[in-house]
C-alpha positions as CSV (number, residue, x, y, z in Angstrom):
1,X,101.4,105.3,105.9
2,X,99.3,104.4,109.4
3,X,97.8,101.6,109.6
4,X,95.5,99.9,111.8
5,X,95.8,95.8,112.2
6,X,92.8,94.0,111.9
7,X,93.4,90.5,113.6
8,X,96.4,92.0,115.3
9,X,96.7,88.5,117.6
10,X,96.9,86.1,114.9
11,X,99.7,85.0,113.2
12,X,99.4,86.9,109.9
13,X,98.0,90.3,112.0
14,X,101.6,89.3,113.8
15,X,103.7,89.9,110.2
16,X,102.0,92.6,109.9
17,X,102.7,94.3,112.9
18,X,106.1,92.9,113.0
19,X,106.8,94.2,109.1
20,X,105.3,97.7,110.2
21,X,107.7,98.4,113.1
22,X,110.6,97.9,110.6
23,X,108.6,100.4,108.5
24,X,108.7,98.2,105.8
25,X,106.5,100.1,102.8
26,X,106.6,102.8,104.3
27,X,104.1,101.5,106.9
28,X,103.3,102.4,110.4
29,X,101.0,100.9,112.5
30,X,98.6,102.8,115.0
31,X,96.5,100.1,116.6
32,X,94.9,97.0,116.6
33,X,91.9,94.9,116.7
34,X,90.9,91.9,118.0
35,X,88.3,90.1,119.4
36,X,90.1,87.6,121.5
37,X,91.9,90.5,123.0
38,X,91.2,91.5,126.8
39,X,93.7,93.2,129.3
40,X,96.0,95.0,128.5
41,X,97.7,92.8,126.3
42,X,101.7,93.4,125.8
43,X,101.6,94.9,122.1
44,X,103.6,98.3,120.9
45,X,100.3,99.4,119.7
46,X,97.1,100.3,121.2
47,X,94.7,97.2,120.8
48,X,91.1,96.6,121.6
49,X,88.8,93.8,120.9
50,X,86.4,95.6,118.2
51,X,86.1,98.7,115.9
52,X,83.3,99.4,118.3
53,X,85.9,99.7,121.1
54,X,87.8,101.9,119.8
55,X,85.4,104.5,118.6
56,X,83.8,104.5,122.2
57,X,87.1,105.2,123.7
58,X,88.2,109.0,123.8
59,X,91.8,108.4,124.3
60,X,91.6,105.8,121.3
61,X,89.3,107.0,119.1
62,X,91.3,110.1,117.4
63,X,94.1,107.7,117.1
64,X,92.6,105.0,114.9
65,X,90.6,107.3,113.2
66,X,93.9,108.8,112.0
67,X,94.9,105.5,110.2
68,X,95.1,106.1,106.0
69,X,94.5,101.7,105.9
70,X,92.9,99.0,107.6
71,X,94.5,95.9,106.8
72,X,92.3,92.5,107.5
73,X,93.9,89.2,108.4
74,X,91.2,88.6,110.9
75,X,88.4,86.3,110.6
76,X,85.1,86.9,107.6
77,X,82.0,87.2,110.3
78,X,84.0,90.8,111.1
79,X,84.1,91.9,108.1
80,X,80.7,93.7,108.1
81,X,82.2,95.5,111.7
82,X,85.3,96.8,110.0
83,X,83.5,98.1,107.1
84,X,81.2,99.9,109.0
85,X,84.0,101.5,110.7
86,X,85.8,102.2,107.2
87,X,82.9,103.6,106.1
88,X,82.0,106.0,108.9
89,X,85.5,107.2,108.7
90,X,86.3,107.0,104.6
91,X,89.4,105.1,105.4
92,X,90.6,102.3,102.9
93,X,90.9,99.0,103.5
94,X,92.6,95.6,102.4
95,X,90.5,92.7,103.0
96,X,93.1,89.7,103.3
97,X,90.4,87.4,104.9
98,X,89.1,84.2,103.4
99,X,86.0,82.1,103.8
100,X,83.1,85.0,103.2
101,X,80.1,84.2,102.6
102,X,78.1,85.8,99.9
103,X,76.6,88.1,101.7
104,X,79.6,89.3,103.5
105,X,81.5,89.7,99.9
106,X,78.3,91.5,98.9
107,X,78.6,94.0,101.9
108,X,82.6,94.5,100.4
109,X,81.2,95.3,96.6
110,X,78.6,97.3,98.3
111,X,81.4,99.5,100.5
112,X,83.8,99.6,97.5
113,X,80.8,101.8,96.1
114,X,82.4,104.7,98.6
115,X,85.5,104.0,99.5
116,X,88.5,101.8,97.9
117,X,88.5,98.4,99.2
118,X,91.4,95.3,98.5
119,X,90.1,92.6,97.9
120,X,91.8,89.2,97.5
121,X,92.2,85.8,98.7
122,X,95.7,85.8,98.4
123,X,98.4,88.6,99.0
124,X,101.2,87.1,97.0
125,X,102.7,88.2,93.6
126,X,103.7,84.8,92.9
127,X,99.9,83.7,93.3
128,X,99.1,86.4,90.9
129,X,101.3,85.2,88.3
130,X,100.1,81.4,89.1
131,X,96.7,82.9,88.3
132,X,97.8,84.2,84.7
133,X,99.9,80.9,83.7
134,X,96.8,78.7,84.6
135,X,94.4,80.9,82.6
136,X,96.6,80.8,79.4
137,X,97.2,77.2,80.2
138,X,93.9,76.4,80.1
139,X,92.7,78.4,76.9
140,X,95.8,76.9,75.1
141,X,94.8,73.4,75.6
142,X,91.2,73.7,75.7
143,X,90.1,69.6,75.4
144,X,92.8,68.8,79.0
145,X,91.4,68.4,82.3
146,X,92.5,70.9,85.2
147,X,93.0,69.9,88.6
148,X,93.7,72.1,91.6
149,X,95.4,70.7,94.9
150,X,96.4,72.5,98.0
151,X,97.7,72.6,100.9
152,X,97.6,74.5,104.2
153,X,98.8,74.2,107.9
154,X,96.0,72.2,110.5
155,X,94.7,75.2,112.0
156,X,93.5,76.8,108.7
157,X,89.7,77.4,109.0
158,X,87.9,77.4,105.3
159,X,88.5,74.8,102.7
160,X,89.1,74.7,100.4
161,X,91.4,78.0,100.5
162,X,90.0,81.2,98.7
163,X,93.0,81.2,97.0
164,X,92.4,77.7,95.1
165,X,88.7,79.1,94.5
166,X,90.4,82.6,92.6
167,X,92.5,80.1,90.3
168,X,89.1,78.0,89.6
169,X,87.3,81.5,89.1
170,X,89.9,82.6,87.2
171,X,89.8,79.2,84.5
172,X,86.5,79.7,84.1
173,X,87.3,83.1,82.3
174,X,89.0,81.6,79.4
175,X,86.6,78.5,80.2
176,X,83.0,79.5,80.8
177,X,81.3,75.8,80.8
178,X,84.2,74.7,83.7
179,X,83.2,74.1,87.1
180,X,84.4,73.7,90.2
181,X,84.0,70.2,92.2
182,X,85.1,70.1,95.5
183,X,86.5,67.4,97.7
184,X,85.4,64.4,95.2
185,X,84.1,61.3,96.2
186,X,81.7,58.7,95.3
187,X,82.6,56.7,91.8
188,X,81.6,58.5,89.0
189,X,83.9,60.2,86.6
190,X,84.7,62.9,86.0
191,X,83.4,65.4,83.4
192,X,85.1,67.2,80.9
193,X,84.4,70.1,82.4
194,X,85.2,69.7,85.8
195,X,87.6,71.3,87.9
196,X,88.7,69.2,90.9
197,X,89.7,71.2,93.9
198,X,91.6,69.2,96.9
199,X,92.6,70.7,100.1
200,X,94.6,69.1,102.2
201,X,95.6,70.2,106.2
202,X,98.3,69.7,108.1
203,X,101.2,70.5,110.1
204,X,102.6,73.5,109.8
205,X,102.4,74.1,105.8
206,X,102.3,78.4,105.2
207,X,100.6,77.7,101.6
208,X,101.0,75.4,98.7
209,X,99.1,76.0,95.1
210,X,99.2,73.5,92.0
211,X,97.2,73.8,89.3
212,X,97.5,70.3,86.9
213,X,96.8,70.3,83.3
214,X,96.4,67.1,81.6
215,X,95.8,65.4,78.2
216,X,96.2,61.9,77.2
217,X,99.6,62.9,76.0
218,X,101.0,65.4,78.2
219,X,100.3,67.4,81.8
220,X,101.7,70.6,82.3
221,X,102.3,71.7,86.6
222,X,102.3,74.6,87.6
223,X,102.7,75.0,91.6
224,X,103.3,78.0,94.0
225,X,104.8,77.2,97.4
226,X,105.0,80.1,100.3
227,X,107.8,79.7,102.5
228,X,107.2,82.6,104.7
229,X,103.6,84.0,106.2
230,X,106.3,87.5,105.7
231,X,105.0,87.0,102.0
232,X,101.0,87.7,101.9
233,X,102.1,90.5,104.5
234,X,104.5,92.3,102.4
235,X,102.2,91.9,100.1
236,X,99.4,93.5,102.0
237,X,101.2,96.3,102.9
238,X,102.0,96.8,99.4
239,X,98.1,96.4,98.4
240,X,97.4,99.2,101.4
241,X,99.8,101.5,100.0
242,X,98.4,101.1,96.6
243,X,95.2,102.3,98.2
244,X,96.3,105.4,99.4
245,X,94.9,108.5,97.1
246,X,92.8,106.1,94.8
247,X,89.3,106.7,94.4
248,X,86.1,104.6,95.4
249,X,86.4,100.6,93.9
250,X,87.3,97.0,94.5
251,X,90.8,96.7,93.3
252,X,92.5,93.1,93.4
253,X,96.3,92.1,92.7
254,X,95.7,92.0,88.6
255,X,95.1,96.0,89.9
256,X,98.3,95.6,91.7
257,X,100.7,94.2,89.1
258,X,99.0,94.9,86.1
């Protein structure tokens, strides 16, 4: 499986790469992009700093286009780039960025239309299962009040993290009237329905998620904690490998582990 490494300079494009050499899921990877790249920087892959880049280079192009994935750690204002590029070629890609806005997760709906597309906010199995325990949490004990806190390392862009917005999403399946409130301040109380979400950054944290579900009598926990960045990329790789042969569609990791 070739793969080309969107965000190839950062540190999750970097477990990527570094997972790829070692051929781990089969995976291979052909080149990279990057926007802060310029030079010739010191990679085992051919790099350049956009999609555009590479298509406009003759030596380059017929090597990128040859990728069966793109997989995305980059940053959301490239996603419209890298799906033009997917497009114009019909190769697959998993979108491992966070902080879209809704017209860049529109473009992503729009391109799973003609070509299978990966979407999700998180890359972990362990998130996934977090996802299901909170969901049958929260229809069990439909009267508590759910709170989500988590925490990320201080260079960490969007908050709070898409991956604290899927478990709110995904509470609101099994309890339509929730809703999310973010960063709460001021003195009024809280509703019945809300769902506080608290992000908190610093140091060097790869990725904590705890969903708290609480009564007057009794709170159930249930936390997540990465201990590896290896984690979401092993789990990317796995997501682009479950692209490979599938048809047209958004799949996410209930797709993946279901």
């Amino acid at each position: 499986m070739k793969i080309i490494v969107s965000g190839i300079l950062g540190h999750m494009g970097g477990e990527v790469l570094a997972l790829a050499e070692k051929g781990v899921r089969g995976a291979s990877a052909v080149g990279g992009v990057d926007p802060m790249i310029s030079g010739t920087p010191s990679l085992p892959v051919p790099a350049v700093p956009s999609f555009a880049a590479a298509d406009a280079d003759p030596e380059l192009a017929g090597i990128f286009r040859s990728a069966d994935c793109i997989v995305d750690f980059s940053r959301h204002d490239g996603t419209p780039a890298l799906l033009d590029y997917a497009l114009k070629y019909g190769i697959p890609a998993v979108i491992a960025t966070t902080g879209h806005t809704e017209e860049e997760t529109g473009a992503i709906r729009e391109a799973a239309k003609e070509i299978p597309v990966f979407f999700s906010a998180n890359m972990s199995l362990g998130i996934a299962l977090l996802v299901e325990l909170a969901k049958q949490a929260a229809a069990a004990m439909p009267e508590a009040e759910i709170e989500i806190v988590e925490k990320h390392h201080d260079r960490k862009l969007d908050a709070p993290s898409g991956t604290a917005l899927m478990l709110a999403e995904a509470i609101r399946e099994v309890r339509p009237a929730a809703y999310p409130v973010t960063g709460r301040s001021g003195h009024a109380r809280r509703t019945a329905d809300e769902i506080g979400i608290h992000a908190i950054r610093m140091g060097n944290i790869v990725g904590e998620h705890e969903v708290i579900i609480g009564t007057p009598n009794q709170t159930i926990t249930l936390k997540h904690e990465a201990h590896s960045r290896a984690l979401f990329a092993e789990g990317a790789l796995a997501a682009a490998g479950f692209l490979i042969g599938k048809g047209p569609g958004l799949y996410t990791m209930k797709d993946l582990v279901g």
